[in-house]
Biopython code that builds the backbone (N, CA, C, O; Angstrom):
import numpy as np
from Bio.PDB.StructureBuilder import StructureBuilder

atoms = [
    (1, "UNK", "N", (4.551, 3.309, 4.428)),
    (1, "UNK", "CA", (3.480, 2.410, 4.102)),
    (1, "UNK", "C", (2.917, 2.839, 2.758)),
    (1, "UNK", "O", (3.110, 4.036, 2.546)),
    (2, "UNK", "N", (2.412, 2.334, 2.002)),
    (2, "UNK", "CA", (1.901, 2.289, 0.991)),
    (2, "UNK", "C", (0.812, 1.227, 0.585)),
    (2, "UNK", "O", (0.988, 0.041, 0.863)),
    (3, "UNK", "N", (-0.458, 1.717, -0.160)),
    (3, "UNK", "CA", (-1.485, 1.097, -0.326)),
    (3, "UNK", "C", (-1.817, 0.736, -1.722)),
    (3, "UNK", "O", (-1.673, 1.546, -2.637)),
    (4, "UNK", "N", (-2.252, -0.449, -1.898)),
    (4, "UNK", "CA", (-2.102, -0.765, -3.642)),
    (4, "UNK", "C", (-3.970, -1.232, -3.484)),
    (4, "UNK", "O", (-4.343, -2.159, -2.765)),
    (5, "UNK", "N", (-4.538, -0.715, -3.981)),
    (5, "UNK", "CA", (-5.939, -1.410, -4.857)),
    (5, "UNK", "C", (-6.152, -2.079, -5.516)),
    (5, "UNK", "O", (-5.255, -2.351, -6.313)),
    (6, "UNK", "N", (-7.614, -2.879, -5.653)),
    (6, "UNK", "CA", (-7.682, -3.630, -7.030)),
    (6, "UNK", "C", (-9.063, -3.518, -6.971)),
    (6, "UNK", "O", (-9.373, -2.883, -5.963)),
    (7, "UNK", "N", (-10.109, -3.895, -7.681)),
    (7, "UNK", "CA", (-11.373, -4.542, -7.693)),
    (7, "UNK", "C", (-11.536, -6.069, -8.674)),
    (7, "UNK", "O", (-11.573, -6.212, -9.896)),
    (8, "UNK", "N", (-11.620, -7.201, -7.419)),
    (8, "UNK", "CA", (-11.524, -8.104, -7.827)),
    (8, "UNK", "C", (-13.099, -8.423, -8.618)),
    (8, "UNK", "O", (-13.881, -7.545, -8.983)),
    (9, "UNK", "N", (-13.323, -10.078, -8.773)),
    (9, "UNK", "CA", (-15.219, -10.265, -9.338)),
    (9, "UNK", "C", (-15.787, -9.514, -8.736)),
    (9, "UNK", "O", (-15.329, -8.828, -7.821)),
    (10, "UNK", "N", (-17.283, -9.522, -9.303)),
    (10, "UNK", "CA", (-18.197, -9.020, -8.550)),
    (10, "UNK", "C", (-19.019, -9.169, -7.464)),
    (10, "UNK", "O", (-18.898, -10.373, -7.240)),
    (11, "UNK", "N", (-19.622, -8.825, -6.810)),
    (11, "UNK", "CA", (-20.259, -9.282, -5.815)),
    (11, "UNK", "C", (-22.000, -9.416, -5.858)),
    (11, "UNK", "O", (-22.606, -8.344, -5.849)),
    (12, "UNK", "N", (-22.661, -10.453, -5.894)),
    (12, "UNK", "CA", (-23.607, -10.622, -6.492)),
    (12, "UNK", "C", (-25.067, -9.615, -5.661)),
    (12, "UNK", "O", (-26.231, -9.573, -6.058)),
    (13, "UNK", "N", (-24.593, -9.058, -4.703)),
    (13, "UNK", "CA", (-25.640, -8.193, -3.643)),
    (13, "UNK", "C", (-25.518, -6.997, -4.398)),
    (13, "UNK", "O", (-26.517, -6.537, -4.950)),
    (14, "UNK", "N", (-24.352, -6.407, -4.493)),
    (14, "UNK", "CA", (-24.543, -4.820, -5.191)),
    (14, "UNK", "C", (-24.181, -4.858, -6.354)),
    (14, "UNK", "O", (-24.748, -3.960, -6.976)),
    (15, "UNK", "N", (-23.214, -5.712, -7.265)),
    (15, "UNK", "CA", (-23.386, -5.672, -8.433)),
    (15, "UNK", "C", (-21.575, -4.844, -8.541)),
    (15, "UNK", "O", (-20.888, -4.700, -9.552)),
    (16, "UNK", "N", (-21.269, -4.463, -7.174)),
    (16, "UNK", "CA", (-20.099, -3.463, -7.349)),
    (16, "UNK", "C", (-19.281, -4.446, -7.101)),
    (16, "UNK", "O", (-19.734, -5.434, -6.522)),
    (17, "UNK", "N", (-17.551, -4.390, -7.574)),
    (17, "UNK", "CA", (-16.326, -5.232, -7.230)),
    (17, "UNK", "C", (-15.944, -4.469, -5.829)),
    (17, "UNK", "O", (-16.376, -3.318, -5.880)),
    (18, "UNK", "N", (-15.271, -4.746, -4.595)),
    (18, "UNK", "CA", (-14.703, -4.835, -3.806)),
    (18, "UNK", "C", (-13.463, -4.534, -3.969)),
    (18, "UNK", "O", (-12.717, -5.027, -4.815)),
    (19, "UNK", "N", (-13.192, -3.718, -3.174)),
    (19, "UNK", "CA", (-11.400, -3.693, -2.947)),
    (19, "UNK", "C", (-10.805, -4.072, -2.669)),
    (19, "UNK", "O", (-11.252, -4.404, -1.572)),
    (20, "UNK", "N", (-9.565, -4.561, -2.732)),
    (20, "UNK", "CA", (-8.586, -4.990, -2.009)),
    (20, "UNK", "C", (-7.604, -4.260, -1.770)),
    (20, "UNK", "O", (-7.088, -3.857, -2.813)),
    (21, "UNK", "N", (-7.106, -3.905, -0.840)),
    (21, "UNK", "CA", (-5.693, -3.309, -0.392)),
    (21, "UNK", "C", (-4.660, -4.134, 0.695)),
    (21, "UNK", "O", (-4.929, -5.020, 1.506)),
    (22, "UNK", "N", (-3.411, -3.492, 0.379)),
    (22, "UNK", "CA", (-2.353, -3.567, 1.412)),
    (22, "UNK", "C", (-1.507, -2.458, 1.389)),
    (22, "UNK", "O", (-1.345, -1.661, 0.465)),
    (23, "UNK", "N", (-0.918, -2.484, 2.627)),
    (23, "UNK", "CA", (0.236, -1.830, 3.496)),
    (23, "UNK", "C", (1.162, -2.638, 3.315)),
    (23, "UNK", "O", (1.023, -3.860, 3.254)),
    (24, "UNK", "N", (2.194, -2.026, 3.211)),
    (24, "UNK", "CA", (3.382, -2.237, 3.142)),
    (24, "UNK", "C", (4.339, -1.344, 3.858)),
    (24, "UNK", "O", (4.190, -0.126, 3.761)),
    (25, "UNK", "N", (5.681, -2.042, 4.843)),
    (25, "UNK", "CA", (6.191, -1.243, 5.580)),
    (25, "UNK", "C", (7.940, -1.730, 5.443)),
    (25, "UNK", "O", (8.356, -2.854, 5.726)),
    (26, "UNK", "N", (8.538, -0.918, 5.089)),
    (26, "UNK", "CA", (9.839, -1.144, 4.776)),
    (26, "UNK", "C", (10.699, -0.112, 6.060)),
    (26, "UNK", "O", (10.353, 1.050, 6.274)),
    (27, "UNK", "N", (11.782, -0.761, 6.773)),
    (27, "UNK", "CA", (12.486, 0.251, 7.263)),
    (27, "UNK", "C", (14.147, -0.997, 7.327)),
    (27, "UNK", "O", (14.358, -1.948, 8.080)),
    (28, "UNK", "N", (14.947, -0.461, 6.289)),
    (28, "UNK", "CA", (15.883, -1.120, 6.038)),
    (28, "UNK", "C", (17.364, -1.346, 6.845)),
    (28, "UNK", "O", (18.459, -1.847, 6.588)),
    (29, "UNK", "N", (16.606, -0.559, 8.150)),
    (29, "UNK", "CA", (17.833, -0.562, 9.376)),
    (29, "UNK", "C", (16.976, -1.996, 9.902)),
    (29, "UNK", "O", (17.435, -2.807, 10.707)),
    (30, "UNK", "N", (16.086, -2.055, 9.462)),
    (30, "UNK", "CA", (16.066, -3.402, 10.759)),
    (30, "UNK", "C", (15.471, -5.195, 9.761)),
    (30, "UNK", "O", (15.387, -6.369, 10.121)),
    (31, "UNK", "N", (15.170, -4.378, 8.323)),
    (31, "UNK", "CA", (14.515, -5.261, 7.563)),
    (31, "UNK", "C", (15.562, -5.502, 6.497)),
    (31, "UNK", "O", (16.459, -4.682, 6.301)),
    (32, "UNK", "N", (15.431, -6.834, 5.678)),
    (32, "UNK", "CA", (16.138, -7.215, 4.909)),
    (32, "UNK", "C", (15.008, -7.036, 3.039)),
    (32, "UNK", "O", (15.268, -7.299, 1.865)),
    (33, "UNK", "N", (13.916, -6.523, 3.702)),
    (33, "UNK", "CA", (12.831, -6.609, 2.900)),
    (33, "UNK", "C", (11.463, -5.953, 3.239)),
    (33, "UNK", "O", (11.348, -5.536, 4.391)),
    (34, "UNK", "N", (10.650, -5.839, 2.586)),
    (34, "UNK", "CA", (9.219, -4.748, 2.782)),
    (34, "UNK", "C", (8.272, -5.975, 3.745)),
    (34, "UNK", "O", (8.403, -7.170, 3.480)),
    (35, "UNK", "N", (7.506, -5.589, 4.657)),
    (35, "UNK", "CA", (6.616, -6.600, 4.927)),
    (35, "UNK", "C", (5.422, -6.313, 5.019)),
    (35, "UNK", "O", (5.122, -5.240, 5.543)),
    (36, "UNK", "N", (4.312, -7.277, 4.485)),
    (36, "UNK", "CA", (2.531, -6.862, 4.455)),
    (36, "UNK", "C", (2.101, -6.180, 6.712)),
    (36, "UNK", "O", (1.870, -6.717, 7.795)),
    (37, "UNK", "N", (2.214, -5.156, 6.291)),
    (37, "UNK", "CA", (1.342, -4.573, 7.620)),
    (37, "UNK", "C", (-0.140, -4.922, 7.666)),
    (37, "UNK", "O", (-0.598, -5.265, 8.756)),
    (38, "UNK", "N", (-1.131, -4.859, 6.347)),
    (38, "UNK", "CA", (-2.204, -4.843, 6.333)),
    (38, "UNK", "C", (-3.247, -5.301, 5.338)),
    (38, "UNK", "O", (-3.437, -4.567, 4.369)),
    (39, "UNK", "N", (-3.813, -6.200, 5.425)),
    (39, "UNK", "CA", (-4.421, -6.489, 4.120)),
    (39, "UNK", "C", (-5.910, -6.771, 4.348)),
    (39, "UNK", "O", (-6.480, -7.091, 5.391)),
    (40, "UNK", "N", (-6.411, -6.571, 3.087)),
    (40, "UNK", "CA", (-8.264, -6.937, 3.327)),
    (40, "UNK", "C", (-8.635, -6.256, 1.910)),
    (40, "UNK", "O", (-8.055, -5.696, 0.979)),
    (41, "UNK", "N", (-10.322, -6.742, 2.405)),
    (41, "UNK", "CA", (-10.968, -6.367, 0.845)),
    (41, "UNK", "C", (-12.441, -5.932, 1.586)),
    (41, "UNK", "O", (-12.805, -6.158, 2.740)),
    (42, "UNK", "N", (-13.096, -5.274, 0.566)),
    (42, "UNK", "CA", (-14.343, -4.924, 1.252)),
    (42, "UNK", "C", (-14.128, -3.455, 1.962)),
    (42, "UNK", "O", (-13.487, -2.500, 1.523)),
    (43, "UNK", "N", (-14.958, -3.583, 3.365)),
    (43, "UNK", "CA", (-14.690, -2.706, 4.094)),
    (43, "UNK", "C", (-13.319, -2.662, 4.694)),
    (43, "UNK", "O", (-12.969, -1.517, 4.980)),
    (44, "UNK", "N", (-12.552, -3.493, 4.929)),
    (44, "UNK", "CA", (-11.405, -3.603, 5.692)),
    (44, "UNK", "C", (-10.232, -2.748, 4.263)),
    (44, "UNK", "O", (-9.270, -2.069, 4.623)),
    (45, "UNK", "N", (-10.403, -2.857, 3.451)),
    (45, "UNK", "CA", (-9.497, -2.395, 2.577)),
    (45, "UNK", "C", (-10.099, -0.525, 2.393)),
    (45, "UNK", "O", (-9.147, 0.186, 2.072)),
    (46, "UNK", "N", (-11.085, 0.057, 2.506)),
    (46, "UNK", "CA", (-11.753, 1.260, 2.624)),
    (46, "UNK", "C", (-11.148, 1.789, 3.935)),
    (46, "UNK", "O", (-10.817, 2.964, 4.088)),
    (47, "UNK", "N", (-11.054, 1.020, 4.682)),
    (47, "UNK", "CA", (-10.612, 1.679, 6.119)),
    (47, "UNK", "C", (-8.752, 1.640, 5.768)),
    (47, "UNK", "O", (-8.282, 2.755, 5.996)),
    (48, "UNK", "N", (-7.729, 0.673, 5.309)),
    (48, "UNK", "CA", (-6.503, 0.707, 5.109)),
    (48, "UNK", "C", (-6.374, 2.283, 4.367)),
    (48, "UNK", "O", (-5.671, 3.217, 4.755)),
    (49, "UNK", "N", (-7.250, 2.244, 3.233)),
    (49, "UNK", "CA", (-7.121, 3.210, 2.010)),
    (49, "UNK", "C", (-7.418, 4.413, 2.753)),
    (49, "UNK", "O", (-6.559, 5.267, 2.531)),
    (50, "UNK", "N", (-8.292, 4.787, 3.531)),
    (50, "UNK", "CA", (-8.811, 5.970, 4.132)),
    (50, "UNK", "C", (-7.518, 6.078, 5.374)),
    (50, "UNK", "O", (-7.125, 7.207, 5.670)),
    (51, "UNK", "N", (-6.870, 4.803, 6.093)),
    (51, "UNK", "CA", (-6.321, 5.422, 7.122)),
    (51, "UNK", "C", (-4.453, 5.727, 6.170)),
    (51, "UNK", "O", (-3.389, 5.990, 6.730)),
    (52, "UNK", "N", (-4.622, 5.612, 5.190)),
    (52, "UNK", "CA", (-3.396, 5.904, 4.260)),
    (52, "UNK", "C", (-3.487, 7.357, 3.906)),
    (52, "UNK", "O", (-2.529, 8.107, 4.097)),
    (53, "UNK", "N", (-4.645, 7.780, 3.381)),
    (53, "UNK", "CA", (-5.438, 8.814, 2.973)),
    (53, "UNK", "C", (-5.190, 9.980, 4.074)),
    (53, "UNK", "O", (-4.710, 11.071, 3.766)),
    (54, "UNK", "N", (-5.542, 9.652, 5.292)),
    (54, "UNK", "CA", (-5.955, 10.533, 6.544)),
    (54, "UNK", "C", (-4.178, 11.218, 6.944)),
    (54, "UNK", "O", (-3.960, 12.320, 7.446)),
    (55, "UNK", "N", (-3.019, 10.083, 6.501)),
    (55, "UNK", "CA", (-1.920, 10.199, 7.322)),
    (55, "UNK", "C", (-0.961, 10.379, 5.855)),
    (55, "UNK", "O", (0.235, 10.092, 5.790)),
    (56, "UNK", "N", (-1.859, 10.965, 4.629)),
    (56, "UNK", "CA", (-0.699, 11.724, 3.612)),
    (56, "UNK", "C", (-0.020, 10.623, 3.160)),
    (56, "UNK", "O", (0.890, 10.966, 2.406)),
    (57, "UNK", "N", (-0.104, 9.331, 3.332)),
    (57, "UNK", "CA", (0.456, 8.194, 2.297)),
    (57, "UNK", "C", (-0.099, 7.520, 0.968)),
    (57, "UNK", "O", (-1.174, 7.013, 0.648)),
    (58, "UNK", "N", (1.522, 7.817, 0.131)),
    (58, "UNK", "CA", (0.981, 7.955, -0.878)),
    (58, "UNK", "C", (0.038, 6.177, -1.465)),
    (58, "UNK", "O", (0.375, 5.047, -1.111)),
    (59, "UNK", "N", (-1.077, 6.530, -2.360)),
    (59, "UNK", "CA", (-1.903, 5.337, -2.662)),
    (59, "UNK", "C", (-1.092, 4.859, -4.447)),
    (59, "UNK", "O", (-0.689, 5.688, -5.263)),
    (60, "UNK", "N", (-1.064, 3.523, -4.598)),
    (60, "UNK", "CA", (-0.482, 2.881, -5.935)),
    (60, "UNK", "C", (-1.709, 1.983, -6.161)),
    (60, "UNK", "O", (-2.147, 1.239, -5.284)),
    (61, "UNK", "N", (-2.162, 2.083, -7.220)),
    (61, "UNK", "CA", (-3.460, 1.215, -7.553)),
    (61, "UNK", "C", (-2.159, -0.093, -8.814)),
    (61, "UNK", "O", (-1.275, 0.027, -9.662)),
    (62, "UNK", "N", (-2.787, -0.982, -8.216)),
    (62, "UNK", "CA", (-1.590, -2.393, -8.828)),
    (62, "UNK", "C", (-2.441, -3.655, -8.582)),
    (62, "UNK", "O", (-2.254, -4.434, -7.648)),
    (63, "UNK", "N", (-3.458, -3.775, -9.586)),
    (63, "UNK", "CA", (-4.493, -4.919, -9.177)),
    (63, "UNK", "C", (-3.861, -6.710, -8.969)),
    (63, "UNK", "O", (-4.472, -7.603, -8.384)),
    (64, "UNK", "N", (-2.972, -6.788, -9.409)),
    (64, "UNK", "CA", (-2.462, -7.786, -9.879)),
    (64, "UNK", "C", (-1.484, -8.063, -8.257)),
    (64, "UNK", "O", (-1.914, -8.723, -7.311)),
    (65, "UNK", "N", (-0.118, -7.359, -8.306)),
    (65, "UNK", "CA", (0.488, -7.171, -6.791)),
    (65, "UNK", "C", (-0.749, -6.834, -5.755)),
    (65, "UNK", "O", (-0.807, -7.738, -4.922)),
    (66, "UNK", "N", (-1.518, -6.066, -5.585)),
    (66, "UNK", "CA", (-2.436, -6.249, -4.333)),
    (66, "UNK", "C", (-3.005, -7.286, -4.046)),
    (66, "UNK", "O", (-3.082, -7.557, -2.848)),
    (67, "UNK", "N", (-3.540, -8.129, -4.946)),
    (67, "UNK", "CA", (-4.017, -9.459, -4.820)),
    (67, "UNK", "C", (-2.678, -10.499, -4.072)),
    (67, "UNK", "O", (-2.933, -11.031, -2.992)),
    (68, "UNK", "N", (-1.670, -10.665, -4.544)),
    (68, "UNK", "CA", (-0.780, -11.204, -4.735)),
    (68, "UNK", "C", (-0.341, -10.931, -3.029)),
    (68, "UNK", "O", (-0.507, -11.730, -2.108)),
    (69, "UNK", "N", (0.124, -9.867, -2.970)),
    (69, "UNK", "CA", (0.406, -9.337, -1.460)),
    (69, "UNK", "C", (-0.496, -9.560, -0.625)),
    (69, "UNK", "O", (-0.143, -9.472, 0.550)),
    (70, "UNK", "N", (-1.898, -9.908, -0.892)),
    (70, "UNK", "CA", (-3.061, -9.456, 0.432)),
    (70, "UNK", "C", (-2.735, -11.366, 1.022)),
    (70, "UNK", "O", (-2.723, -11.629, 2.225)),
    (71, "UNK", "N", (-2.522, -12.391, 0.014)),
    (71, "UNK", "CA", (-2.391, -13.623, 0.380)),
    (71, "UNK", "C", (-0.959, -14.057, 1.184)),
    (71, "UNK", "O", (-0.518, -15.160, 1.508)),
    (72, "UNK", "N", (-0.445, -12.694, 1.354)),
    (72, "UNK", "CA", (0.597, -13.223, 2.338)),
    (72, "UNK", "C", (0.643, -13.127, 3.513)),
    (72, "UNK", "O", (0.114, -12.092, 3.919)),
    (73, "UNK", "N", (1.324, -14.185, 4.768)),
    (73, "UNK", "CA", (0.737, -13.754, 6.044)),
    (73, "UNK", "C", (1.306, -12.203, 6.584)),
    (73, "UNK", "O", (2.359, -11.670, 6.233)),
    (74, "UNK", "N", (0.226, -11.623, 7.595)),
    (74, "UNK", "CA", (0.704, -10.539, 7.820)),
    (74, "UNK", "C", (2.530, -10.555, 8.785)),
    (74, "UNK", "O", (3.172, -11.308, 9.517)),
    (75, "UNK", "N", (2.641, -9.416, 8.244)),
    (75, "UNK", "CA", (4.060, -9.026, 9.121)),
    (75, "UNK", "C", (5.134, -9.836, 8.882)),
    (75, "UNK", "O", (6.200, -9.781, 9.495)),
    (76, "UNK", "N", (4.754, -10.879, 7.654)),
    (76, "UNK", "CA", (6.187, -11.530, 6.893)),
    (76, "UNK", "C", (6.686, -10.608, 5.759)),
    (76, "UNK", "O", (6.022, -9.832, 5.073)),
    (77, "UNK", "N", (8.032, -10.879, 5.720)),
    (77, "UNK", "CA", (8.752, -10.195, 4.392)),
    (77, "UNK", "C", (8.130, -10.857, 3.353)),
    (77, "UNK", "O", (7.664, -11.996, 3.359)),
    (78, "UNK", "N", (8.174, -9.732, 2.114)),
    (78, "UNK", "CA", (7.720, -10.330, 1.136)),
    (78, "UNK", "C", (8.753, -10.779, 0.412)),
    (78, "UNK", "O", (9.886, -10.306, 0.504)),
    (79, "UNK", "N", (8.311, -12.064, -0.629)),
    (79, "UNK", "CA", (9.376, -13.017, -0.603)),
    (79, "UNK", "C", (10.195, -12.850, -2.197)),
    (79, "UNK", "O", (9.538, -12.360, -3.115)),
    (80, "UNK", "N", (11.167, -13.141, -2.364)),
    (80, "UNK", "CA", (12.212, -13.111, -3.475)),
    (80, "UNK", "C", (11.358, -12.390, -4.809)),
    (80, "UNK", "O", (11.559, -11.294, -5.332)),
    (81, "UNK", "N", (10.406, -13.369, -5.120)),
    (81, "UNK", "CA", (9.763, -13.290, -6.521)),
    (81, "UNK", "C", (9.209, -12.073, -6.767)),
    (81, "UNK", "O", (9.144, -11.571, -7.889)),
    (82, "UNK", "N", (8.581, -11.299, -5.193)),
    (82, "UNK", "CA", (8.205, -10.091, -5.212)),
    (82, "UNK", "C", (8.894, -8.933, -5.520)),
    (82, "UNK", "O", (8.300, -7.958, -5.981)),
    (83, "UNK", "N", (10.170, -8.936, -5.299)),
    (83, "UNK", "CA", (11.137, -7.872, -5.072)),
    (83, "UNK", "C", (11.212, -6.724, -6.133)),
    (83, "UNK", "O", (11.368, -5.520, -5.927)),
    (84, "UNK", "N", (11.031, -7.538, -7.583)),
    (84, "UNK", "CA", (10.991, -6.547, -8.530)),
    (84, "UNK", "C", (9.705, -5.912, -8.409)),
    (84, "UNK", "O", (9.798, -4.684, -8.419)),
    (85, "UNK", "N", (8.276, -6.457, -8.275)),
    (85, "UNK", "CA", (7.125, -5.368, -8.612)),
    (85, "UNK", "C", (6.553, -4.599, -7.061)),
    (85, "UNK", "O", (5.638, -3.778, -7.015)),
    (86, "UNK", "N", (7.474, -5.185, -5.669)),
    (86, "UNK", "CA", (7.748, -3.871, -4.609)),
    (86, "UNK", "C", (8.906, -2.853, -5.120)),
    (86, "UNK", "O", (9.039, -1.745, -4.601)),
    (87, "UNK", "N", (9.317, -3.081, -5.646)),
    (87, "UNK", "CA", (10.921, -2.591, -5.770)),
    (87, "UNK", "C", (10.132, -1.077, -6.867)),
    (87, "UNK", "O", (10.081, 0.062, -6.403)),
    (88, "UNK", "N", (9.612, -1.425, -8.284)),
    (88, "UNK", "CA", (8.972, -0.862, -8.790)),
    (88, "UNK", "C", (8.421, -0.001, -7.888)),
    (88, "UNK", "O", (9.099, 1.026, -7.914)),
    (89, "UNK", "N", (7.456, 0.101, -7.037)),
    (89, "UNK", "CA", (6.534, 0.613, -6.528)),
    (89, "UNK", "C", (7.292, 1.202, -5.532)),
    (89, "UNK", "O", (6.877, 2.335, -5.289)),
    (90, "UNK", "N", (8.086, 0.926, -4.973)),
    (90, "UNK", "CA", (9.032, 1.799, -3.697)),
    (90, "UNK", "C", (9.587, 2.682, -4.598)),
    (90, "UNK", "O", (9.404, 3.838, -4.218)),
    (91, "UNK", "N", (10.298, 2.594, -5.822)),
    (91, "UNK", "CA", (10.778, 3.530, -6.432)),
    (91, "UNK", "C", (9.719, 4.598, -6.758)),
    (91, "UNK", "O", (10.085, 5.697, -6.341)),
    (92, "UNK", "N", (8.306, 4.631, -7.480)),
    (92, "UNK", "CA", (7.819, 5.604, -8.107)),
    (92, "UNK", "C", (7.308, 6.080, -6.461)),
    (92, "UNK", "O", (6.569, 7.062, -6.540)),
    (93, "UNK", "N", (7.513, 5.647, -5.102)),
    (93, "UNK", "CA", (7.436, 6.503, -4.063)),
    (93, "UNK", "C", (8.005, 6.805, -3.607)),
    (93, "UNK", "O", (7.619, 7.368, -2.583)),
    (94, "UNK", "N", (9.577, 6.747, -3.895)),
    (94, "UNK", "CA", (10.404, 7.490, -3.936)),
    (94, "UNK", "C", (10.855, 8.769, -4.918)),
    (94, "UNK", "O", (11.562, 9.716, -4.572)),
    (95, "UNK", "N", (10.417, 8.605, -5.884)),
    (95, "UNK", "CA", (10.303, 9.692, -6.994)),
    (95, "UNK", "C", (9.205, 10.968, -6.314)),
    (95, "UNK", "O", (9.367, 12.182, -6.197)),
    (96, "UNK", "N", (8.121, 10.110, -5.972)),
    (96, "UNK", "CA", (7.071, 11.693, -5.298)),
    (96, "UNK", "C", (7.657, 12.127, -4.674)),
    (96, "UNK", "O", (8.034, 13.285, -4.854)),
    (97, "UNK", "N", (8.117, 11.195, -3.340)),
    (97, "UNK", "CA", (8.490, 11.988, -2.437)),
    (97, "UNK", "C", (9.601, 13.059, -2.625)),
    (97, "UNK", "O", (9.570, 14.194, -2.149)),
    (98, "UNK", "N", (10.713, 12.458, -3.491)),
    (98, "UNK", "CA", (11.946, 13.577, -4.410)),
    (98, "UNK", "C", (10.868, 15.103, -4.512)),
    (98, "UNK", "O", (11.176, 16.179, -3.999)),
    (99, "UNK", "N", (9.713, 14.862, -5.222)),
    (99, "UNK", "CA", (9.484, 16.087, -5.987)),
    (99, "UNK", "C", (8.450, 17.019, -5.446)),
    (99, "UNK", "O", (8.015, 18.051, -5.957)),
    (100, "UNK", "N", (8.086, 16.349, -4.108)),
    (100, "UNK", "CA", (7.074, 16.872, -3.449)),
    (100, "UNK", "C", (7.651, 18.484, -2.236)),
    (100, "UNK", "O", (7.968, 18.702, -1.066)),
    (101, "UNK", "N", (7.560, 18.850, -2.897)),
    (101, "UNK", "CA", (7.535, 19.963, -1.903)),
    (101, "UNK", "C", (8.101, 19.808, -0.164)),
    (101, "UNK", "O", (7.573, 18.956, 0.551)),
    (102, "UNK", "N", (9.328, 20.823, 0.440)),
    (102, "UNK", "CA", (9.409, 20.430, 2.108)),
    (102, "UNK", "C", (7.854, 21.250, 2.627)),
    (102, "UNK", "O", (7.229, 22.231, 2.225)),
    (103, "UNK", "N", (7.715, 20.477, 3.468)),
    (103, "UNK", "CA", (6.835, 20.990, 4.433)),
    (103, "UNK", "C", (6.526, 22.069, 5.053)),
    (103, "UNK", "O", (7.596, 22.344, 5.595)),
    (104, "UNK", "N", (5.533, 23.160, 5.451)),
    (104, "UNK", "CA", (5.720, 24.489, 6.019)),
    (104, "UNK", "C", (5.933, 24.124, 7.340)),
    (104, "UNK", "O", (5.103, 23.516, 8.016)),
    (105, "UNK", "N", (7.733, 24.712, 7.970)),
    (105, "UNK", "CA", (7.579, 23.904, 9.503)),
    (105, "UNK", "C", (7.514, 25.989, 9.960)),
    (105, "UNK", "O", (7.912, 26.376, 11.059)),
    (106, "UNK", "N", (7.022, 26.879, 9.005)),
    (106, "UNK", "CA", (6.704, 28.022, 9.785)),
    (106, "UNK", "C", (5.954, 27.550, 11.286)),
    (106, "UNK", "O", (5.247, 26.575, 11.543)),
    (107, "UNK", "N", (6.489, 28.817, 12.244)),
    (107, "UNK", "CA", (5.516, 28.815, 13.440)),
    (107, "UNK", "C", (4.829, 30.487, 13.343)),
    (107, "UNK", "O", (5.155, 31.446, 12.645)),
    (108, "UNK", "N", (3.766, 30.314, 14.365)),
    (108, "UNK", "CA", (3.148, 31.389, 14.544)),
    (108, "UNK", "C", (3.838, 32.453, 15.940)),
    (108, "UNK", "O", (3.318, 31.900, 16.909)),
    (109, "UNK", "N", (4.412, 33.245, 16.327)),
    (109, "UNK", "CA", (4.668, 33.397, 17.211)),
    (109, "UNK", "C", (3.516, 34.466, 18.023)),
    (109, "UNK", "O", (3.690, 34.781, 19.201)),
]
sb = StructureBuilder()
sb.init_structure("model")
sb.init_model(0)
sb.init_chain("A")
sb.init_seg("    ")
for serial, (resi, resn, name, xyz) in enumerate(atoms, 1):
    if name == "N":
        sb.init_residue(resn, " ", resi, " ")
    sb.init_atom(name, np.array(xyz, "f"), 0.0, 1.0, " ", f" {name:<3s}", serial, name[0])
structure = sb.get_structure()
């Protein structure tokens, strides 16, 4: 999964822009393509970002694709036109993950 940000207009109560995020979930044994798991703005996008945050997935700030993605229905593939700027973004999370360190699976005995 992966989470993309944006801050769209403003909001005329606090003066602050709002977030938007999505999830995205690719598993290519069963998918032909990535599909929106999760989308929202506001609080609902703080809670995506934090439960991305909490579970070590990596965050892509992409104001333009998050918008773009949050208007699709959930749990559909995303469609043709998308492919290059998911494709982009699966790659540079595939690059972290390349360079990120294995995990300590030490035990304590």
């Amino acid at each position: 999964m992966s989470a993309s940000t944006q801050r769209p207009e403003k909001t005329p109560a606090s003066g602050r822009q709002p977030r938007t995020a999505t999830a995205l979930r690719y598993d290519t044994d069963t998918a032909d393509a990535p599909r929106v798991t999760a989308a929202g703005s506001g609080y609902l996008a703080e809670r995506i970002i934090a439960l991305a945050k909490a579970n070590e997935i990596p965050l892509v700030q992409d104001p333009d694709l998050a918008q773009t993605l949050a208007r699709l229905e959930l749990n559909t593939e995303i469609p043709p036109n998308l492919y290059l700027a998911v494709a982009q973004v699966l790659a540079y999370l595939y690059r972290l993950d390349a360079e990120s360190p294995p995990p300590d699976r030490t035990t304590a005995d």
